[in-house]
Structure formats: C-alpha cells, structure tokens
N, CA, C and O atoms as a GROMACS GRO file, in nm:
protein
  304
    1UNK      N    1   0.085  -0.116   0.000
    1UNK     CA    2   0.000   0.000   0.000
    1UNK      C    3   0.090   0.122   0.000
    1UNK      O    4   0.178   0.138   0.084
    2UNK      N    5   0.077   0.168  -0.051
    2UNK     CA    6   0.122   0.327  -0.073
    2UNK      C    7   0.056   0.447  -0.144
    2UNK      O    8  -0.004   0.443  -0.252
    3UNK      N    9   0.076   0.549  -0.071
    3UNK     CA   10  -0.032   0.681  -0.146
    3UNK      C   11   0.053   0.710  -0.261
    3UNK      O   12   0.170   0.701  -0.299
    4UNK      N   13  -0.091   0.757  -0.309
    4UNK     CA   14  -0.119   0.780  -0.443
    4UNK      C   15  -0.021   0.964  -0.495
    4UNK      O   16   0.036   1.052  -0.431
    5UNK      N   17  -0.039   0.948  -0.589
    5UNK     CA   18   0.060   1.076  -0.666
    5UNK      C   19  -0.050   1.179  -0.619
    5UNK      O   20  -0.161   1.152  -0.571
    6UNK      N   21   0.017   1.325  -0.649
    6UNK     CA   22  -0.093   1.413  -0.679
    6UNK      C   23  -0.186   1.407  -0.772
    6UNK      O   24  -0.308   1.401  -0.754
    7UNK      N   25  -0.117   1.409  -0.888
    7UNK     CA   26  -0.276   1.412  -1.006
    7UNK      C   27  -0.322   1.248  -0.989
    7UNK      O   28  -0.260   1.201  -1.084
    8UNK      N   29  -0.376   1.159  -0.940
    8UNK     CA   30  -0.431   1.077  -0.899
    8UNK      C   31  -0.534   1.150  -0.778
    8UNK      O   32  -0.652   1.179  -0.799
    9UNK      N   33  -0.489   1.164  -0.697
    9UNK     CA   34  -0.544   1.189  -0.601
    9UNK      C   35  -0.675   1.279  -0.646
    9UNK      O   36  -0.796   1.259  -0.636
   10UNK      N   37  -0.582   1.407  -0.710
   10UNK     CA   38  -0.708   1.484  -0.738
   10UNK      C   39  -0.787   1.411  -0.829
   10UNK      O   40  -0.898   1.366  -0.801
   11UNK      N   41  -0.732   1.398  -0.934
   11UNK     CA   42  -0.874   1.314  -1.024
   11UNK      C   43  -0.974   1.217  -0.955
   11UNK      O   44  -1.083   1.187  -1.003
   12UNK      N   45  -0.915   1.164  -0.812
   12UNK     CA   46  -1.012   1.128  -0.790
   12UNK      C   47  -1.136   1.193  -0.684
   12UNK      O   48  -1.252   1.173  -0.650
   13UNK      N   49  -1.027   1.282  -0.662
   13UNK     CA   50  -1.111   1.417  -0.527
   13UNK      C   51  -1.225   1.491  -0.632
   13UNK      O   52  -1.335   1.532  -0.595
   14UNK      N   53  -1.170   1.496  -0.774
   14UNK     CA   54  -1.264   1.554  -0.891
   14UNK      C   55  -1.365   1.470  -0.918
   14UNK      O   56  -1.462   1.517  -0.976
   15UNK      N   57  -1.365   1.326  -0.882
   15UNK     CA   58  -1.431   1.225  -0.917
   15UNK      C   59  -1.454   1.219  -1.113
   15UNK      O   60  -1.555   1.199  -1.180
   16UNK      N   61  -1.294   1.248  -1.157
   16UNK     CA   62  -1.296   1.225  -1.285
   16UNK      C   63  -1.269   1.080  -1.318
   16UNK      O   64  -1.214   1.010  -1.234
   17UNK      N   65  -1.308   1.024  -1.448
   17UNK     CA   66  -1.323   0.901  -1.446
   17UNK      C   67  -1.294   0.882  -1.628
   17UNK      O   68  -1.378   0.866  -1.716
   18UNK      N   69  -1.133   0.893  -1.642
   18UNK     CA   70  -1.084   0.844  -1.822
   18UNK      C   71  -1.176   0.709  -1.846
   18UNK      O   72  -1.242   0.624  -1.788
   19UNK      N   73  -1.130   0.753  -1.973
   19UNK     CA   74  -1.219   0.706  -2.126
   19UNK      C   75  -1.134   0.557  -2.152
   19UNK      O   76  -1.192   0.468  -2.214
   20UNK      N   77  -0.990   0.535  -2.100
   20UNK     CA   78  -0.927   0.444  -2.133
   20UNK      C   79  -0.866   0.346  -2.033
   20UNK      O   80  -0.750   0.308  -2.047
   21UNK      N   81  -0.978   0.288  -1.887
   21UNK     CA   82  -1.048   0.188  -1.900
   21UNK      C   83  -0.945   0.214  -1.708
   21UNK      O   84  -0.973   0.141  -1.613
   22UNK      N   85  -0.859   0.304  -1.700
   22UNK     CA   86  -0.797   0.349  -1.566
   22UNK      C   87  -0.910   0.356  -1.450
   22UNK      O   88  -1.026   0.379  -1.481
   23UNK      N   89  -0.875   0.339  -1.329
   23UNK     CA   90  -0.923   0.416  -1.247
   23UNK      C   91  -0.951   0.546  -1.238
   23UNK      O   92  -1.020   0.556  -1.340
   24UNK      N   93  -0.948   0.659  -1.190
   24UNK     CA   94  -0.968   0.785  -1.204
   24UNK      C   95  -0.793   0.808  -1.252
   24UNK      O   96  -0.702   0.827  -1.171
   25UNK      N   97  -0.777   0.801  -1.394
   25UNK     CA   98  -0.642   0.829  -1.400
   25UNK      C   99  -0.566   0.762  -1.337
   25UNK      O  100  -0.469   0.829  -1.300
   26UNK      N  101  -0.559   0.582  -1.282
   26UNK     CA  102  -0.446   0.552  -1.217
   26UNK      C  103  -0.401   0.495  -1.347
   26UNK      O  104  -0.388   0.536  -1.462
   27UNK      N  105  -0.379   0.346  -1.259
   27UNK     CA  106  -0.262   0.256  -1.351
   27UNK      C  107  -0.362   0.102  -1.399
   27UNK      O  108  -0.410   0.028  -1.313
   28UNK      N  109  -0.372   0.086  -1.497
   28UNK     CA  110  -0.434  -0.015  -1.514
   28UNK      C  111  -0.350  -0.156  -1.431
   28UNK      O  112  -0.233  -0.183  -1.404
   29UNK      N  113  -0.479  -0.217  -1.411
   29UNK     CA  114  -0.442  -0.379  -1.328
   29UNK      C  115  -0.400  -0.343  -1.170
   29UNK      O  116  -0.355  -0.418  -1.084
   30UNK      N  117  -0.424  -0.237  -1.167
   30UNK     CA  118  -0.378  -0.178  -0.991
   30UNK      C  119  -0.483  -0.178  -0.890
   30UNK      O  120  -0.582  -0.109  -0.914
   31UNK      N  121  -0.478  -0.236  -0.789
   31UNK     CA  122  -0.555  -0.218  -0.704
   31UNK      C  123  -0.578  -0.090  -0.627
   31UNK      O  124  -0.473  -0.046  -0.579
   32UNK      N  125  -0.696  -0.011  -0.601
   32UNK     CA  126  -0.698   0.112  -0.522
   32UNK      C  127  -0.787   0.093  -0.406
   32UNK      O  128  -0.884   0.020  -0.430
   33UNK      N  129  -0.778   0.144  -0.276
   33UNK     CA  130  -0.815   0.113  -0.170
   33UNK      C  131  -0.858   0.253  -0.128
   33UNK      O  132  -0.790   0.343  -0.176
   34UNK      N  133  -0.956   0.288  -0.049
   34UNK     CA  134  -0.996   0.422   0.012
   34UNK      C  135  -0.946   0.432   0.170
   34UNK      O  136  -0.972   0.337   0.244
   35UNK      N  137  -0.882   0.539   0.214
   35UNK     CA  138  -0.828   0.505   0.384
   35UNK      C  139  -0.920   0.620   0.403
   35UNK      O  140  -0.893   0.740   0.398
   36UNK      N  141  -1.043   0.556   0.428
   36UNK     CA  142  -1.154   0.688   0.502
   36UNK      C  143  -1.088   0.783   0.664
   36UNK      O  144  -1.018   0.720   0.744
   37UNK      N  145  -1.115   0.892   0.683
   37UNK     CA  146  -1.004   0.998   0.757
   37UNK      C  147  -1.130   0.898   0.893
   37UNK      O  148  -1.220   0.816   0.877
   38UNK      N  149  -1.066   0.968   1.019
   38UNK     CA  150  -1.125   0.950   1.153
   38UNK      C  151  -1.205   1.086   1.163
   38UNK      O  152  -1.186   1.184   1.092
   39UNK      N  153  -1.306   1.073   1.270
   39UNK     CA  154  -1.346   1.226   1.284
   39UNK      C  155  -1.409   1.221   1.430
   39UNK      O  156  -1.483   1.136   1.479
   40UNK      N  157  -1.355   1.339   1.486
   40UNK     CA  158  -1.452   1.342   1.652
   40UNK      C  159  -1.421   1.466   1.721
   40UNK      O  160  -1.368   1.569   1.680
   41UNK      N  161  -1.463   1.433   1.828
   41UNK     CA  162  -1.411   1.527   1.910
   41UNK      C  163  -1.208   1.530   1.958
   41UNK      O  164  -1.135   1.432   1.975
   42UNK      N  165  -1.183   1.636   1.965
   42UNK     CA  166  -1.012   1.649   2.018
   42UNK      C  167  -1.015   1.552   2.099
   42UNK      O  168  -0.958   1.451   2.058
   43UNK      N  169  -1.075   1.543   2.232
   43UNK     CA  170  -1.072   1.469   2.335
   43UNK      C  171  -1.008   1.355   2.316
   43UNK      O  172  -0.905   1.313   2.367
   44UNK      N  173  -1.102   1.294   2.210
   44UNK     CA  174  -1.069   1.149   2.168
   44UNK      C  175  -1.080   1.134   2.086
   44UNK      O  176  -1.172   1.071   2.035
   45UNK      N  177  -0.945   1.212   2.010
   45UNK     CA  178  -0.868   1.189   1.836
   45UNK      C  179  -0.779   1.072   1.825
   45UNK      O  180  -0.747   1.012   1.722
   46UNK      N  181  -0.731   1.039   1.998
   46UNK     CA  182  -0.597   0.954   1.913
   46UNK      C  183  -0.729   0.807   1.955
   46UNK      O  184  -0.710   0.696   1.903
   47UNK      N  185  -0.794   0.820   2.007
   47UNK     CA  186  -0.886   0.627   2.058
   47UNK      C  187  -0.936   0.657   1.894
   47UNK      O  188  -0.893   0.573   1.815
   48UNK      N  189  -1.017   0.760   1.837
   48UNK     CA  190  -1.072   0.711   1.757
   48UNK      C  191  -0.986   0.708   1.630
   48UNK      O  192  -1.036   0.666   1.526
   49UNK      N  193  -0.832   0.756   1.634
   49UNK     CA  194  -0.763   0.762   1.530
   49UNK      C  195  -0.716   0.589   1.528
   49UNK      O  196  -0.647   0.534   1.443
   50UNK      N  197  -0.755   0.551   1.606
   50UNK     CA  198  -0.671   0.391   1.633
   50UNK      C  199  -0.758   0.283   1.588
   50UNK      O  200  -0.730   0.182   1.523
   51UNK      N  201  -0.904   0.333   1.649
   51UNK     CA  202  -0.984   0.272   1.575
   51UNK      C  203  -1.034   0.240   1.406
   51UNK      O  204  -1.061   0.137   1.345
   52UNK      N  205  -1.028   0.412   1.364
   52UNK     CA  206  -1.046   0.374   1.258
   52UNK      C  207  -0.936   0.333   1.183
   52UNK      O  208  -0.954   0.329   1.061
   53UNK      N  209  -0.802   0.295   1.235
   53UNK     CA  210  -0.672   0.231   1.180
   53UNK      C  211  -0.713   0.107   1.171
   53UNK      O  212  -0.713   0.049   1.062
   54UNK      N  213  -0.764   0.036   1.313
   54UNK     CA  214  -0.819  -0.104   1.300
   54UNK      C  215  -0.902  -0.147   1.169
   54UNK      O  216  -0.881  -0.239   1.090
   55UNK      N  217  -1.023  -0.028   1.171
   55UNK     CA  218  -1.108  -0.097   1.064
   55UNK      C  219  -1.088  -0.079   0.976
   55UNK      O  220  -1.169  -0.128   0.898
   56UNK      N  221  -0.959   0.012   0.904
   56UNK     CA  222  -0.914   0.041   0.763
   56UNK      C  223  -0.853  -0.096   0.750
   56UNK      O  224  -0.876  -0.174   0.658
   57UNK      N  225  -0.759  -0.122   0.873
   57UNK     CA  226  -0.688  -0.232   0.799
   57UNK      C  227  -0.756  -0.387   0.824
   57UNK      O  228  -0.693  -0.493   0.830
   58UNK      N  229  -0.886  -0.369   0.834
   58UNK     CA  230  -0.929  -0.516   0.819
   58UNK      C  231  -1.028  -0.485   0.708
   58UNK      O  232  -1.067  -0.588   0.652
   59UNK      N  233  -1.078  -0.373   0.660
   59UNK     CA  234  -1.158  -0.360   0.517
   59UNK      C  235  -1.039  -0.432   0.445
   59UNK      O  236  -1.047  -0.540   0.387
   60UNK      N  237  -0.925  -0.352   0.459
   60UNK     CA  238  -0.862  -0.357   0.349
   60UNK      C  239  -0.810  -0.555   0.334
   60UNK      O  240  -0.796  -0.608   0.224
   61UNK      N  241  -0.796  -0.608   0.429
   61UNK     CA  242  -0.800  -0.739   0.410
   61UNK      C  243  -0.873  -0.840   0.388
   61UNK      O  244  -0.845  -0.954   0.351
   62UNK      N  245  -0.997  -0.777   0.422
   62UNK     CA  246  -1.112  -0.839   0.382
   62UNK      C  247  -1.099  -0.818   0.194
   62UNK      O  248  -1.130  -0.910   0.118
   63UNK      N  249  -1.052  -0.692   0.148
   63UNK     CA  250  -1.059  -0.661  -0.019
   63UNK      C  251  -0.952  -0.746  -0.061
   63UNK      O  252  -0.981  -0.842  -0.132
   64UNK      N  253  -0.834  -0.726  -0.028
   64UNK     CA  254  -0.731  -0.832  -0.098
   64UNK      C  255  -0.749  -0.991  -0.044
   64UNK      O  256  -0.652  -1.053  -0.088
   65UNK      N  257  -0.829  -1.072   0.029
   65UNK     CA  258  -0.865  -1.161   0.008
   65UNK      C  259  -0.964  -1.217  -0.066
   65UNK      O  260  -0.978  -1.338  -0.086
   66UNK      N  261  -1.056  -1.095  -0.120
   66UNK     CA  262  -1.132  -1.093  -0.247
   66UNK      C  263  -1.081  -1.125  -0.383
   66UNK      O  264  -1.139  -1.168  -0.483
   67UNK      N  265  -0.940  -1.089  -0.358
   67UNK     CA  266  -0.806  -1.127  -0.475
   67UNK      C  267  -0.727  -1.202  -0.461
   67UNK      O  268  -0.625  -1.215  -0.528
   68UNK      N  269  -0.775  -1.282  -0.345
   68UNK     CA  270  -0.685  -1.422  -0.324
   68UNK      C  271  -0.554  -1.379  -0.281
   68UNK      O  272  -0.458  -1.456  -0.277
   69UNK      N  273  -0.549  -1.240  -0.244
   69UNK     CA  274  -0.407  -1.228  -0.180
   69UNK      C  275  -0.403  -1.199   0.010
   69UNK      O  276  -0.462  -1.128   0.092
   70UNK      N  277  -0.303  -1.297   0.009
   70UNK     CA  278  -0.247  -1.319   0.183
   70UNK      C  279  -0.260  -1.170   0.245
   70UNK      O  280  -0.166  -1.113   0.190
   71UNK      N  281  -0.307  -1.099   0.308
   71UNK     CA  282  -0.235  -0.994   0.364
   71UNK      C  283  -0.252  -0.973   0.571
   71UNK      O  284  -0.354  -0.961   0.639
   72UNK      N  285  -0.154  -0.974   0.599
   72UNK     CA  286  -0.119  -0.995   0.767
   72UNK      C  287  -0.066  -0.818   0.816
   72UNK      O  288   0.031  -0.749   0.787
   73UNK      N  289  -0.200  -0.795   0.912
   73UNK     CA  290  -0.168  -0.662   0.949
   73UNK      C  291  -0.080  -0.679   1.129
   73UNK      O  292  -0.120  -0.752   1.219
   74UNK      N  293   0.024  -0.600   1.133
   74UNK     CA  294   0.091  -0.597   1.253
   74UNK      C  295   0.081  -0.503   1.303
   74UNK      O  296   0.095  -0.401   1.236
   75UNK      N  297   0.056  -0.497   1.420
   75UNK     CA  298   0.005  -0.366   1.530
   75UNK      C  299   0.162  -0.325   1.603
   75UNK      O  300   0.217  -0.375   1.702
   76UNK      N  301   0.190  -0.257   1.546
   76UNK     CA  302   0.382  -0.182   1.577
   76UNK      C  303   0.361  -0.110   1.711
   76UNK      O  304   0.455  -0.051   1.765
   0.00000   0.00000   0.00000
C-alpha cells in the first residue's frame, strides 16, 4: 500500500473518471483502496484515530482476500 501521486489523487477528489479503462487516472491492473479519515471530538482523536486504523486495515483485508491475496496486518 502506498499513497497515491498528486494528479491521482485529485482526479479522484474531482471524481474524474478516463475514457481508457484506468481508475480515475491511475494505472491499469492496480488495485486502489480508500483510507476513510477519523473524525470526533479532540478529546478522543488519538482512541478514535486507532480505531479507525483497525477498521481500515481489516476492510482492506477483507478486499485483498477478495483477490486471493495473503495480507497480515501488525500492530507496531
């Protein structure tokens, strides 16, 4: 996983969508994943920043086992 370029990003913040078969302007045969932001109160930015770390990274394994690929998340 790694973020995306600028003009990716925006094309997809534009929700533009090429004619020649890309994601919003990515790379054909590439997988793209959404890391939805956290949101709350200050109080409890970093519980819910952790949380929604948890559930990004089990969407996201739940999607690449949709593709038959292994993926093992480690809590550092």
């Amino acid at each position: 996983m790694v973020p995306v370029d600028v003009q990716i990003a925006r094309g997809v913040m534009a929700c533009n969508r090429p004619t020649d078969g890309t994601p919003f302007g990515g790379y054909t045969g590439w997988l793209y994943f959404r890391c939805p932001p956290f949101d709350g109160p200050d109080s409890q930015e970093k519980d819910l920043r952790e949380e929604r770390a948890r559930q990004t990274a089990a969407d996201l394994v739940k999607l690449l086992e949709g593709y038959c690929i292994e993926a093992v998340v480690v809590d550092a």
